[in-house]
Phi, psi and omega in degrees: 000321177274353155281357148227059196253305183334300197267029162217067182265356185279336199265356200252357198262341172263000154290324193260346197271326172256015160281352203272293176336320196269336170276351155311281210283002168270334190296329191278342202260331177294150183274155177257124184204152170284320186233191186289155170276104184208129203296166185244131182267074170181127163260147185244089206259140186225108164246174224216117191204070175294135183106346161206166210301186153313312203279339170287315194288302170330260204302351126344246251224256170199113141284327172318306183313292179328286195312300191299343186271339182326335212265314232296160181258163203054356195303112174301315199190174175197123169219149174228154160239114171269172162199185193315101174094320187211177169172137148295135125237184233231086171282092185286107166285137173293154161294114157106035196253148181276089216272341190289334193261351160274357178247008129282332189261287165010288159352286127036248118342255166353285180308331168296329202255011175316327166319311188267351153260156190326153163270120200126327176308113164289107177023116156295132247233121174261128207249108177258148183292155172195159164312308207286332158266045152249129187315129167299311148244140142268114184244105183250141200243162210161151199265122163314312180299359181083029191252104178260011171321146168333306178320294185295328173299334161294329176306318201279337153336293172263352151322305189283306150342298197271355200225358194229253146034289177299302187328317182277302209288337199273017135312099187298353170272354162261150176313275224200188160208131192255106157247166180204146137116051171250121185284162174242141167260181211220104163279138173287115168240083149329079147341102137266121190302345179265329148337278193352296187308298186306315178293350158085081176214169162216168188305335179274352167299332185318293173308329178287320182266353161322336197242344173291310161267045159210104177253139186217148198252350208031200171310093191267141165270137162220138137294121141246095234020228193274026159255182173238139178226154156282164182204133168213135162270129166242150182223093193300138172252142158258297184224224193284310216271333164308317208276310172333312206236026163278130177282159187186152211264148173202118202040021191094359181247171174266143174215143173278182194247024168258316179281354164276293202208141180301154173206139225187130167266118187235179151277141183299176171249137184255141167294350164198196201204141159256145158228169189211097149062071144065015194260167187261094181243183182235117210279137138244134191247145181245084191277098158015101086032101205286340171257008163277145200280139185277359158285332163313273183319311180309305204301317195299314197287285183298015182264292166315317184287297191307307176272021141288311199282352165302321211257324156244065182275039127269015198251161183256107131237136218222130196276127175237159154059048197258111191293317189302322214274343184274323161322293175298350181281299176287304161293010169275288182334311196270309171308321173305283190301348175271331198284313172303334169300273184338314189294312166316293182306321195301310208268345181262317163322311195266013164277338200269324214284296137118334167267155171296312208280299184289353177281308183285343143312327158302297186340302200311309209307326200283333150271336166259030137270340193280326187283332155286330178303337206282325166311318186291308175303002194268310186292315188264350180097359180302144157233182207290125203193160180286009166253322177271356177271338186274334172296296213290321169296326191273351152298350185287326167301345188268349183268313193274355172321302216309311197285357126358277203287344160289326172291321201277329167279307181303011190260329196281325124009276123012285211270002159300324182113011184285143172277141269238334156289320164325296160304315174290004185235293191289331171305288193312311178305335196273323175249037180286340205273290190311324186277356169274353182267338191259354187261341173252002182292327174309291192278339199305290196272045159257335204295332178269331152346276191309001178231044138310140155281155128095230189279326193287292188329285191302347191245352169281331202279346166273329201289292179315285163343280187301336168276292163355284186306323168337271196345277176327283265249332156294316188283329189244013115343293171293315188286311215255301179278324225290303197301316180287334208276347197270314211251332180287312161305319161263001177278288214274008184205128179290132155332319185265341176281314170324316184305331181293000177205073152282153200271124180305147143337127151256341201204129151291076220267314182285332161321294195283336192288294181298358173274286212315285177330314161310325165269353169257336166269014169244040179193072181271336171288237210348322175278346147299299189288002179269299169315287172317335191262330165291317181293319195300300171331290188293343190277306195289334137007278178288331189279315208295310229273152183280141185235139209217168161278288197234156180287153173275130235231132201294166157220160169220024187216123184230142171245130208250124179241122198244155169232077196297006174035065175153122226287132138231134206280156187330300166307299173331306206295311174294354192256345189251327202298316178305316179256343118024277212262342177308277204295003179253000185323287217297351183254001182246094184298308171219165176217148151236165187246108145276104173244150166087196178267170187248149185286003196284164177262318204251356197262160192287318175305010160318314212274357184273177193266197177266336170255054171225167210190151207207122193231127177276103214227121174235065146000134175277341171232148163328318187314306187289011184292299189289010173264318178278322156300331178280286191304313199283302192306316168297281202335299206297277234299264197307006176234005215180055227246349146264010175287142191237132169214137198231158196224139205197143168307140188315125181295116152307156152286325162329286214287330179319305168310288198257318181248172206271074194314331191275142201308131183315307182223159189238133149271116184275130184226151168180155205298149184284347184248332194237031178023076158231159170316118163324153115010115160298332162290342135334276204286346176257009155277329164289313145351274172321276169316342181284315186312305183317324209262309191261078177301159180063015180239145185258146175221141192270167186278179185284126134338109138175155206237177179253171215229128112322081161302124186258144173240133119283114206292131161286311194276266254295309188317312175270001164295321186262017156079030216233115184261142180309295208287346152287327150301006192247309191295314193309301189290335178277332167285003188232353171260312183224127211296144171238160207265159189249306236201181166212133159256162166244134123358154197270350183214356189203171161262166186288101191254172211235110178246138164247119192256180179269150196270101187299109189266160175264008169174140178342301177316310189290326175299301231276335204267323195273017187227122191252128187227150205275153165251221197275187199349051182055045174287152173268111203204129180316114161329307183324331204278348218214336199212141178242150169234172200193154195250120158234170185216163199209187171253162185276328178219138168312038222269167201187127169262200152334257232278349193107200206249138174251182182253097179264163187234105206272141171215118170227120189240132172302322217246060209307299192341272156342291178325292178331307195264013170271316177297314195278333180291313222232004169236304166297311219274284195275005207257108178277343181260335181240178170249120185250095195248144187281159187194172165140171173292337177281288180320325170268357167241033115294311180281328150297003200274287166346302200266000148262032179266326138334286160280003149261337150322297193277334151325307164321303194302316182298313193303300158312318158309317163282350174283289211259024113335292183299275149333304189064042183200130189254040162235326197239038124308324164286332161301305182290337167293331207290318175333321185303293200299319158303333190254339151333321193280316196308327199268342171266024168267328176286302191322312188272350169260345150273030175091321187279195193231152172313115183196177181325323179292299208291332178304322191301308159329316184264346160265001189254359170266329137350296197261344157319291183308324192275001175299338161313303164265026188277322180286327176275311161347292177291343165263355135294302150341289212266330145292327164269353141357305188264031130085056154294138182285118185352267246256021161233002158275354176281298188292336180294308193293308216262306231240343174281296225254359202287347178266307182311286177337303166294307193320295197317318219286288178328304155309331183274279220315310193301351166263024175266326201298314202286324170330302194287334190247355173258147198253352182292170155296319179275351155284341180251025180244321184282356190297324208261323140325273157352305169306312169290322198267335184284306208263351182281333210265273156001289171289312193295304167291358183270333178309302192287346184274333186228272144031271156310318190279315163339297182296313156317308179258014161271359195261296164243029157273326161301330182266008214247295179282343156329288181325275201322302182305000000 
């Protein structure tokens, strides 16, 4: 085939030229994203139960939930928490589970099991996690002037509600917009209680008669001959003064409801609040459109922000947490580094090859393999993202591999005396077998990747992709243009003229590569002892070096979660957070506060309580990040010393995906017979010894607050003629507003509240709250309800076995800890039931499962060498690299510092299908000199000195497109580093192997058959 592509090289360069076209314009069509479009395996159940406690909703709503979901197929894990009013759980899915058809089948579940819950019980609200609700921007609005008045916060409420808010959603590239920290107004009805009273009335009588005269028919169908009509009665309230003057029958007589109760529009009371740099506003998080292109969505959302602040400047609107600016950040920095690799790898080529004309006949392959590839992401559906763009960097050494080794046979062809159709037919034909053996030695070890489970599955499967195609998309490059393009080119300029403007020698290579190969074979016990002492290196290496999830990744953004473990009202919370946060101002460009609870529908901050409370730190440099992790959490301790505060990087679509928030290692203690949370004073004396065993690891204090228990005396109640169920309305109407009516509003409705009469303690409420007796005697709550301090946990947590208390430990050294916890604690411990958990298990367990999948790459590998070879003894020569350059990459890792973790494994296999291509190449050029009845040990040299330019180049050429990776600060460079780092040192090591090493071995092998022969 390629002789007869040589002679139609005008039909194969306007072949490639409109394959090139076609990858321009798949290049324009592919989307752009920070990760693979890949499902988050969790589903989310949210129930809503006002009115009752933690411990009801657990033995309620759900342990049911738990239980009835236990069955489900693939479910990985389950956890739930309850707490005051609500509670969640949490469905964890294996990676690669079909989530649209588990979140039906939830559902399900769910609908079957409404029957079996309290009556009355609303629907549990089922939820799937996606990328796609974490907001993309935040826009929070605030009065420039500094006017936080009621007034004014409400005007700005509903401005924003009714008109900045629809303004954004009718934008097509947004979902939706989720807010908080907005007031609602409220019309008020004030009892007056001592009228009441002459009328022989109380507030909640109030409510009974309110609702008797205000009958409402809804909607009636009437006939009229052959039409139909709805007939619906209303009795429009328009304003304060309607509400005033709704009449209302009482003892036979009429009363208006202004003279029964002040009545007044106020703002609801809130339960919680947002701040932006100590200012009071209000947040919009701006959630995606899950199929709009995120270039799209910025220029319209900064297109709109501009024009509010033109059109309302009196108002701040200040843009946060902005998703885009970490995309553009990170896919420019991975575009940068690919076009400086190329340029590196280029400048490493052209020292060896050393002509101009053929050093740039490589060059081309490298933007038209990259511009076919952008066709293959086009094909298969990838889009341009820091995991397929970080495959395309560590693939580059691998595009320019192929062409490498074509130019470099035909040239060598050429200086043989071959004529230049000759060379251009016979080079390519002569390493076409090695080079589809070394593209597939390449792909062999992607192929058990590709059926990765879990996080390594999700972050490998663009990567594995995107180099392939690479590959793929260079070998028939290499094979299929280079040879017309090499021979098209050498038509219009002869051969030997190329030689006048060769590059002078930089590096003497064959000088040094022949001392060295001369000095290993004449001290081969030393070069075995060397090799053994490397090996050695690297095994203490791998036991020193730290094993991780992910590699860490710099921020300049902390999200701070504090629990004061005790009420605290919305200002307070924000008023300790300020000064919190005082001594850290100058490092800080901005911060917001969430305190109490929040209005969002989709955001996890849904989920706080009213004494929890949450700060968003975006820093002015990286640096200063372990200065604020160390110092704040002590501030908080010593000023606040029941406060739980936990600390984690500003939430991602990255972290959505990939990380693992939880603590290297948890003790889950729950009682040994009946697997319920302890005693709270239990678990925090067991605490308290945990501290004693483990000095120096800070354990945070037990979560839990404290309870007013209200008791009711029964027999007294009913000796004064007092029924439980008045006594139930009374206290709950003196406790809390109750709702009457919705009036409309000049833009919205209204709700109509009868609040409760504000007491300075429980006790003073119990004694002035009047309950009816026998002939409508009046007789004091007090008389009849006791209160009493109890204390509980704030959330119910619970798993798979039922429910435990967990106790967080983030330990440098998990190992160690572990194996303290399993001697001296788990071993001897008679009271609880203990179970260990954490993040040091599951990056055990990965470890395992790439340990694993580089075992059976070996295995491909070997299968396919002796294939090739036809021989099962010298695939061994060339795996014997491996272990040596494996060992080599964890001698890099420890020496820059970084960790064992998902990336750098990922490395070693894909440093795996690298390394031996050198020697696949030098082999095969040994082989093939004794064929021609060359004598070992000068076809070992004869071999080692044909393939020793390739070799060097290919190795060089790969560092040099590794190198910008190691030096950038984006994300998907410092996600790729640890990679990169692996590839360097393995890739390294792996050429003094393949230059020395291997030929050493090949001829301790066959040298007994060498002298046979000679005998």
């Amino acid at each position: 085939m390629i002789a007869f592509l040589t002679k139609r090289p005008i039909a194969v360069l306007i072949s490639f030229f409109a394959l090139v076209l076609l990858g321009i314009v798949a290049g324009s069509m592919v989307p752009t994203s920070l990760l693979p479009d890949t499902d988050i395996p969790q589903i989310n159940i949210r129930i809503q139960v006002p009115d009752q406690s933690a411990r009801e909703i657990e033995q309620n709503i759900t342990s049911p939930v738990r239980d009835a979901m236990r069955q489900l197929n693939s479910l990985d894990g389950i956890e739930s928490a309850s707490g005051e009013g609500s509670g969640d759980v949490q469905l964890i899915f294996t990676h690669g589970t079909d989530m649209s058809m588990a979140f039906i089948a939830v559902n399900e579940k769910v609908d079957m099991l409404m029957n079996r819950l309290p009556p009355g019980t609303a629907r549990p609200l089922v939820t799937r996690v996606s990328v796609s609700d974490i907001p993309v921007f935040h826009l929070q609005v605030y009065d420039k002037s500094g006017n936080e008045s009621p007034q004014r916060l409400a005007d700005i409420s509903s401005f924003v509600r009714e008109i900045v808010r629809r303004r954004l959603e009718q934008s097509p590239e947004i979902s939706m917009v989720d807010i908080t920290g907005y007031t609602a107004p409220q019309v008020q009805l004030q009892p007056r209680e001592e009228y009441l009273r002459t009328l022989g009335l109380t507030p909640g009588n109030l409510l009974n008669v309110f609702r008797e005269n205000r009958i409402s028919l809804g909607n009636v169908m009437v006939r009229d001959g052959h039409y139909r009509y709805y007939l619906k009665f209303v009795a429009d309230l328009q304003d304060l003064d309607d509400i005033r003057q709704i009449p209302l029958q009482v003892n036979g007589r009429i009363f208006s409801l202004g003279e029964l109760s002040d009545v007044s529009l106020n703002n609801a009371p809130a339960t919680g609040a947002f701040y932006t740099d100590g200012h009071r506003a209000i947040d919009m998080a701006v959630i995606k459109q899950s199929a709009a292109r995120m270039e799209d969505l910025q220029q319209s959302f900064r297109r709109l922000v501009a024009q509010f602040r033109q059109d309302y400047p009196e108002l701040q609107f200040r843009v946060s947490q902005d998703q885009t600016a970490l995309l553009n950040y990170s896919i420019g920095n991975l575009r940068q580094d690919l076009v400086l690799g190329g340029t590196l790898a280029f400048i490493c080529m052209m020292v060896f090859i050393r002509k101009p004309g053929a050093a740039i006949l490589v060059a081309i392959t490298i933007p038209v393999s990259l511009v076919l590839s952008q066709l293959g992401f086009y094909l298969f559906g990838i889009s341009f993202n820091v995991i397929s763009l970080g495959g395309l960097i560590l693939g580059l050494g691998m595009i320019i591999d192929n062409s490498i080794v074509v130019i470099d046979t035909i040239t060598l062809h050429r200086q043989q005396g071959k004529s230049l159709e000759e060379a251009s037919v016979t080079g390519p034909n002569e390493i076409i077998i090695p080079l589809i053996s070394s593209v597939l030695t390449n792909c062999a070890v992607f192929v058990p990747l590709l059926f990765l489970s879990g996080l390594a599955g999700a972050i490998f499967f663009d990567q594995a992709l995107s180099i392939t195609i690479g590959i793929i998309a260079s070998m028939l490059v290499s094979v299929l243009l280079l040879p017309p393009l090499f021979l098209l080119i050498h038509r219009l300029r002869p051969f030997h003229q190329e030689e006048k403007y060769q590059i002078p020698a930089l590096v003497n290579v064959t000088g040094w590569y022949e001392k060295g190969i001369h000095w290993v074979f004449r001290h081969t016990t030393s070069t075995l002892v060397l090799v053994l002492t490397v090996m050695l290196a690297g095994t203490f290496c791998f036991v020193q070096i730290k094993k991780e999830r992910l590699p860490p990744i710099s921020r300049q953004e902390l999200d701070v979660e504090i629990d004061w473990n005790g009420y605290t009202d919305p200002v307070t919370s924000n008023a300790r957070i300020d000064s919190l946060l005082r001594p850290f101002k100058p490092y800080i460009q901005r911060y917001s506060v969430w305190t109490g609870v929040q209005q969002y529908l989709l955001s996890g901050m849904r989920e706080m309580g009213a004494n929890q409370a949450r700060i968003y730190i975006d820093l002015k440099k990286s640096e200063y990040l372990p200065l604020l992790t160390e110092k704040l959490p002590q501030q908080a301790a010593r000023r606040y010393p029941e406060a739980l505060v936990e600390q984690h990087p500003s939430e991602n679509a990255f972290d959505a995906v990939f990380a693992d928030r939880r603590p290297p290692l948890i003790l889950e203690i729950s009682e040994k017979d009946s697997r319920t949370m302890p005693p709270v004073r239990r678990s925090e004396a067991f605490r308290r010894q945990l501290g004693y065993l483990l000095p120096g690891i800070p354990i945070a204090p037990i979560a839990h607050q404290q309870r007013l228990v209200l008791r009711t005396n029964t027999e007294l109640a009913s000796l004064y003629g007092v029924s439980l169920p008045d006594l139930n309305n009374t206290l709950s109407n003196a406790l809390k507003p109750l709702y009457v009516d919705n009036f409309q509003g000049a833009k919205e409705l209204v709700p109509i509240v009868i609040t409760a009469r504000e007491y300075p303690s429980l006790q003073e409420l119990l004694i002035q709250t009047m309950v009816k007796g026998k002939k409508d005697q009046l007789y004091p709550l007090s008389t009849f309800v006791t209160s009493s301090l109890d204390e509980d946990y704030r959330l119910i947590t619970a798993g798979k076995q039922g429910e435990y208390y967990p106790i967080r430990l983030e330990v440098a050294n998990a190992e160690n800890v572990l194996k303290k916890l399993e001697d001296k604690v788990v071993k001897h411990n008679r009271e609880f039931s203990i179970t260990l958990a954490g993040s040091y298990f599951d990056n055990q367990a990965l470890i395992r499962q790439m340990s694993f999948i580089l075992l059976i790459s070996v295995v491909l590998l070997y299968f396919i060498l002796s294939v090739q070879f036809e021989s099962l003894l010298q695939p061994l020569f060339i795996l014997a690299e491996l272990p040596v350059a494996i060992l080599g990459a964890f001698i890099f890792l420890y020496a820059a510092g970084s960790s064992l973790n998902l990336m750098s494994m990922i490395g070693i296999v894909i440093m795996s299908g690298l390394v031996i291509n050198d020697s696949i190449l030098k082999i095969d050029a040994i082989n093939s000199y004794r064929r021609q009845g060359v004598p070992l040990i000068e076809a070992i040299h004869l071999g080692g000195l044909r393939r020793l330019k390739p070799m060097v180049m290919i190795s060089l050429s790969t560092v040099g497109a590794l190198l910008p990776t190691l030096f950038m600060r984006d994300l998907g460079s410092e996600l790729q580093k640890p990679l990169s780092l692996t590839l360097l040192g393995g890739m390294t090591l792996g050429l003094l192997v393949s230059l020395f090493f291997v030929p050493l071995l090949y001829w301790l092998i066959y040298r007994r058959q060498e002298t046979d022969k000679t005998l």
